[in-house]
C-alpha positions as CSV (number, residue, x, y, z in Angstrom):
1,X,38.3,83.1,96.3
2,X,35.5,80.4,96.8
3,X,33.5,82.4,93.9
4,X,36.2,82.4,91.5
5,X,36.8,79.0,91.7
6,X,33.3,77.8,90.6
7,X,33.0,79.9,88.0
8,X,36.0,77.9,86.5
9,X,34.5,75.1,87.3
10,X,31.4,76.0,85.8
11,X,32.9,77.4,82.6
12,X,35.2,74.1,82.7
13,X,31.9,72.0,82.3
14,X,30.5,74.0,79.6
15,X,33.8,73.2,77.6
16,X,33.5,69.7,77.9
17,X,29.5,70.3,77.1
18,X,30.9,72.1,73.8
19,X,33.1,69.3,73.0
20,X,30.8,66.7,74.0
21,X,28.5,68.1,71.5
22,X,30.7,68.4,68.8
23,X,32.0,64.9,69.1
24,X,28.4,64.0,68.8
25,X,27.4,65.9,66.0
26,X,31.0,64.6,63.7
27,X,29.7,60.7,64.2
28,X,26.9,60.6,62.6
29,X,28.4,62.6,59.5
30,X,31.1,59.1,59.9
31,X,28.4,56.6,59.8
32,X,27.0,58.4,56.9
33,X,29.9,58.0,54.6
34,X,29.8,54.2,54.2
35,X,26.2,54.5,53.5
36,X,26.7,56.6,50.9
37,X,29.6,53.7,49.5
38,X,27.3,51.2,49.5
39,X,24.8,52.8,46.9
40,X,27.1,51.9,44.2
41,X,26.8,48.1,45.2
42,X,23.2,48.3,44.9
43,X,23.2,49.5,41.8
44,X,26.1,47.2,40.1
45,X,23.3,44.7,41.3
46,X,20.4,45.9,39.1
47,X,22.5,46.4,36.2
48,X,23.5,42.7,36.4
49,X,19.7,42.2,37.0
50,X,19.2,44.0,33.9
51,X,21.8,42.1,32.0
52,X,20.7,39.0,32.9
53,X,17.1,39.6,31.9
54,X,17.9,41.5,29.0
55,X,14.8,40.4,26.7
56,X,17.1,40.7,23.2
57,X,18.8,37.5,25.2
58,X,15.8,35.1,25.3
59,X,14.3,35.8,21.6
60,X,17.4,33.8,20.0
61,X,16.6,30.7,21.8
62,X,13.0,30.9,20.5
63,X,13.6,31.8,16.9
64,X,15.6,29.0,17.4
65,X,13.4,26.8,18.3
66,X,10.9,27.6,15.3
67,X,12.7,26.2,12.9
68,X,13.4,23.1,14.8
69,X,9.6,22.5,15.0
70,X,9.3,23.3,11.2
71,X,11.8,20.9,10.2
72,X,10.6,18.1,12.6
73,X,7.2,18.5,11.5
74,X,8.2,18.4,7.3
75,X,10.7,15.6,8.5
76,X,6.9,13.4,9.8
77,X,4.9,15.0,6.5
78,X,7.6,13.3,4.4
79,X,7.4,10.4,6.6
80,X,4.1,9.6,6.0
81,X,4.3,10.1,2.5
82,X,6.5,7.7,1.9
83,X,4.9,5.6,4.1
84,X,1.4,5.9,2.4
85,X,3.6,5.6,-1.2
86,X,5.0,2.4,0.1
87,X,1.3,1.2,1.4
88,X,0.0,1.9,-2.0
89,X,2.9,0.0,-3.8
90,X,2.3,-2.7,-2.1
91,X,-1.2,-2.8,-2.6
92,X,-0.9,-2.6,-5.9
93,X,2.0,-4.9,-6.3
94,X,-0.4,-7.5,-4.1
95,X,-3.6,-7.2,-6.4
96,X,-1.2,-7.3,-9.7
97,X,0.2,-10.7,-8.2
98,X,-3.0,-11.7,-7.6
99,X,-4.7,-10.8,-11.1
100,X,-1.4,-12.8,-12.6
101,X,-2.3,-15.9,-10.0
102,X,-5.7,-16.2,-11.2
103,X,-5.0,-15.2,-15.0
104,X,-3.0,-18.4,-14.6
105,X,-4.5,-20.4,-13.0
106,X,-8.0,-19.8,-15.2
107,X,-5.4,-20.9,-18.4
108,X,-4.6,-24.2,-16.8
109,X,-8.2,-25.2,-15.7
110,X,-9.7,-24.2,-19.5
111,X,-6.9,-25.8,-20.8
112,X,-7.6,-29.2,-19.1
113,X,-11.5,-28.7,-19.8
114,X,-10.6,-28.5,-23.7
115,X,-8.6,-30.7,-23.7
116,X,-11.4,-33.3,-22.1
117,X,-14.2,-31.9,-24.8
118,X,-11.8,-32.0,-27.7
119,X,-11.7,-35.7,-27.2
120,X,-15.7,-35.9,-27.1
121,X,-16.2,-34.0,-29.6
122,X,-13.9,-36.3,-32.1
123,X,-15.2,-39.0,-30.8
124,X,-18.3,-41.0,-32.1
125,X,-19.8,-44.4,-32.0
126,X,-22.8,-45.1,-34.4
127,X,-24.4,-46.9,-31.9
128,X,-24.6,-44.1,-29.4
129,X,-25.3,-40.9,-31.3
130,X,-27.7,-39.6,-28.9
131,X,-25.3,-39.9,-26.4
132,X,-22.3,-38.6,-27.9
133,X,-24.9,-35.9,-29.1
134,X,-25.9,-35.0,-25.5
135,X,-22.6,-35.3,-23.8
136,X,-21.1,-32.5,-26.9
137,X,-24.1,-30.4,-26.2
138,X,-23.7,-30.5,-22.1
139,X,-20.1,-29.0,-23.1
140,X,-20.8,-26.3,-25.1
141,X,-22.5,-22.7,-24.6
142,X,-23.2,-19.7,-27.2
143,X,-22.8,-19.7,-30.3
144,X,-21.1,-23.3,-30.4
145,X,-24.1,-25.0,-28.8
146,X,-26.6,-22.9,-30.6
147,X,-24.8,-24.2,-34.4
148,X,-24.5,-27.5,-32.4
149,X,-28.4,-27.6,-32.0
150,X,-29.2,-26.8,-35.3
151,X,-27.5,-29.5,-37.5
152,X,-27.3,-32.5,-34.9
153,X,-31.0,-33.7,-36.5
154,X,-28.6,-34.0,-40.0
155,X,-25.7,-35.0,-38.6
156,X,-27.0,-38.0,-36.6
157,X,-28.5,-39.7,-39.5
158,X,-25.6,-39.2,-41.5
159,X,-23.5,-40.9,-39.0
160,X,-25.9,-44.2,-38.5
161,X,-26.3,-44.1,-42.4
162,X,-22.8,-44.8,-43.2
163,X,-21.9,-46.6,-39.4
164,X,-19.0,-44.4,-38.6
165,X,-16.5,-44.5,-35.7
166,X,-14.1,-42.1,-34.5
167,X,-12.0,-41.7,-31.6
168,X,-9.7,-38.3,-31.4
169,X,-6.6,-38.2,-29.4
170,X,-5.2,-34.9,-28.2
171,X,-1.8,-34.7,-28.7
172,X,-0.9,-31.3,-27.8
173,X,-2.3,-28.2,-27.0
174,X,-1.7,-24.4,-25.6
175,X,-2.9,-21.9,-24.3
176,X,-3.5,-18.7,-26.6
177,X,-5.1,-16.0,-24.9
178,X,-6.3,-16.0,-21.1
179,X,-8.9,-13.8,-19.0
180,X,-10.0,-14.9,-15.9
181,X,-13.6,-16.2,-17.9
182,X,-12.4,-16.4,-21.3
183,X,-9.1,-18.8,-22.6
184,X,-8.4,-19.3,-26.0
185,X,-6.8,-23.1,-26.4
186,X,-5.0,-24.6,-29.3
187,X,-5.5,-28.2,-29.5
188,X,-3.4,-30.6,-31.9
189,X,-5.6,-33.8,-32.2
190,X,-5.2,-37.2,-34.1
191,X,-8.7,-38.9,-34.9
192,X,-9.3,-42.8,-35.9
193,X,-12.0,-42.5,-38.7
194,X,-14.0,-45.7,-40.1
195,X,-16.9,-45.7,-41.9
196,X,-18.7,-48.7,-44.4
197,X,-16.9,-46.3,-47.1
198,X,-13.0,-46.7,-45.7
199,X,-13.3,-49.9,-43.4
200,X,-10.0,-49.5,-42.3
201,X,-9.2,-47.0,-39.9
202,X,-7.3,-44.1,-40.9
203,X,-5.5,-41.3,-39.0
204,X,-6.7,-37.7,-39.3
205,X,-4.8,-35.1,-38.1
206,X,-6.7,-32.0,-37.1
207,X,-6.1,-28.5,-35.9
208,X,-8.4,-26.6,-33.5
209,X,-8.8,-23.3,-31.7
210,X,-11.3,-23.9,-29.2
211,X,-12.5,-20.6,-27.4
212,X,-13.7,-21.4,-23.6
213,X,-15.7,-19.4,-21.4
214,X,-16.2,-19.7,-17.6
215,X,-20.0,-20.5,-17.4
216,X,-21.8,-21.2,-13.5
217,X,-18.4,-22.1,-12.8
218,X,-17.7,-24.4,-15.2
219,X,-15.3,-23.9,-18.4
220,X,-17.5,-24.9,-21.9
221,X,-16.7,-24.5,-25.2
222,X,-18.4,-20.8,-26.7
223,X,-16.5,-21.2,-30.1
224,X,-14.8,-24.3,-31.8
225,X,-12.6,-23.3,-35.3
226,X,-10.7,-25.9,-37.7
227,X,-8.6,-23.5,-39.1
């Protein structure tokens, strides 16, 4: 009886071995399972990866940007053309003024000095040829001065011969033609002529063009006309 009862016991314990061991082998094929779920997480996650750094996404934003650059840059090209334009108009514009400023003013400055010479050179007092004689000559230059010259030896004996006096008036006068060095001046001029022919004065009435030239910065007479 003893006998039989362990062998029971003994084949009772190799059951529970059995089962034991068969319990143990089914959990790890259980913890396997959700291992095997979670592949499909891991690879949603390198598809998104690979979405998000798809490279077709990121050349759009710089063919973008290309012709961004390309217009800014043509944008600052046409800036500074106009700017330079501008720069150049103005400089042009300021030497223009200036030219007409000086064009001018050279007018007004011959105009005065002709208007001084015409008088001296209508003007004559028997008494003081060689004056009035040098003070004509220290106003002219060129061609004026060089005729001047030659017939002054003539002229001044003439004038003490016959005792003449003249005085000449300008009574109007214009500008005709102006450079910077050269002014052409009309003068209207009224003379007082008396000689021992005519005692009493008269009144001659003369028109000249009077060519000046700016010589060592002084305006003289190059060309005097009685037309």
């Amino acid at each position: 009886m003893t006998v039989t009862t362990d062998k029971k016991t003994t084949d009772a314990k190799t059951t529970d071995a059995k089962t034991t061991d068969a319990n143990s082998d089914s959990k790890p094929e259980e913890l396997t399972e959700p291992t095997e779920e979670a592949a499909p997480t891991e690879e949603t996650a390198e598809d998104a990866t690979e979405n998000t750094e798809t490279p077709e996404n990121s050349e759009p934003a710089e063919t973008t940007a290309a012709p961004s650059s390309g217009k800014r840059g043509l944008l600052i090209g046409a800036v500074a053309v106009v700017l330079v334009a501008a720069l150049a108009g103005a400089g042009f514009l300021g030497w223009k003024l200036w030219d007409v400023t000086s064009v001018e003013e050279a007018g007004r400055q011959a105009q005065e000095a002709a208007n001084a010479y015409a008088q001296v050179l209508t003007s004559i007092d028997s008494n003081k040829v060689d004056e009035n004689f040098n003070q004509v000559l220290d106003g002219a230059t060129g061609e004026f001065k060089d005729m001047y010259s030659q017939s002054s030896t003539q002229l001044r004996q003439l004038l003490i011969d016959n005792k003449a006096t003249a005085h000449g008036v300008v009574v109007d006068s214009a500008v005709q033609s102006a450079t910077r060095d050269k002014v052409v001046v009309l003068l209207f001029v009224d003379q007082s002529v008396s000689n021992t022919n005519i005692p009493d004065p008269r009144i001659d009435r003369s028109r000249i063009k009077m060519t000046m030239e700016l010589v060592d910065d002084r305006w003289r007479a190059s060309k005097v006309e009685l037309p």
